[in-house]
C-alpha positions in Angstrom: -4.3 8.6 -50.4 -1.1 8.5 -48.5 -2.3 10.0 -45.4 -5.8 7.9 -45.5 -2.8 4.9 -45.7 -0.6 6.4 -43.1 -3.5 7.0 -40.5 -4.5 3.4 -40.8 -1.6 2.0 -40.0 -0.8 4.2 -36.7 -4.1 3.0 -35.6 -2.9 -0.4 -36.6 0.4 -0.2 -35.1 -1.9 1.2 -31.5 -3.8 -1.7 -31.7 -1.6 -3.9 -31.4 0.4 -1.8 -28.4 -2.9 -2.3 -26.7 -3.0 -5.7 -27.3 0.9 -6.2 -26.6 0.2 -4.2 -22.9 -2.7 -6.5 -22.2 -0.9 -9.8 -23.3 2.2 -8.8 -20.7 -0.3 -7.8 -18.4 -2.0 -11.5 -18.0 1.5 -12.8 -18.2 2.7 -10.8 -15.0 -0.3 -12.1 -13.5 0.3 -15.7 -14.4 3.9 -15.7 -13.0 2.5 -13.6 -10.0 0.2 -16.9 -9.2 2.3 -19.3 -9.9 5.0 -17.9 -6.9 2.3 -17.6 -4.6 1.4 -21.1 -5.3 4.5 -22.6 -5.1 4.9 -20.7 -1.8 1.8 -22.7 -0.5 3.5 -26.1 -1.3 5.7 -27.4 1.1 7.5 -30.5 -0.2 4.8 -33.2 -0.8 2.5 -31.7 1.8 0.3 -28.5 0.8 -0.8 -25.9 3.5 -4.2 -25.9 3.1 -5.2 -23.5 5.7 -2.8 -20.7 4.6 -5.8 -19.5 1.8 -9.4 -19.1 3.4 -11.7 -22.0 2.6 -13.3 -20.6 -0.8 -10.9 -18.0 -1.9 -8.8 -18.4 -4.5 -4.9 -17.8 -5.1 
């Protein structure tokens, strides 16, 4: 009983690694964005023609 308990919570506690990894993951990605948007703005004006026409940042 104690091991069928102690298994289930180290696949638990991996789970939740996994989803930690995934969530810091996305945030990286987010922030990553975000710099290269700001680097496109330049005061009030934005450089359009720095990004392709159709691709996105």
């Amino acid at each position: 009983m104690a091991q069928n308990e102690e298994k289930t919570i180290d696949e638990l506690a991996q789970q939740v690694e996994i989803n930690l990894a995934m969530d810091y993951d996305k945030k990286d990605q987010k922030a990553q964005r975000e710099q290269v948007k700001q680097h496109l703005y330049d005061g009030s004006k934005k450089l359009k023609h720095t990004v392709p026409k159709g691709k996105r940042v």
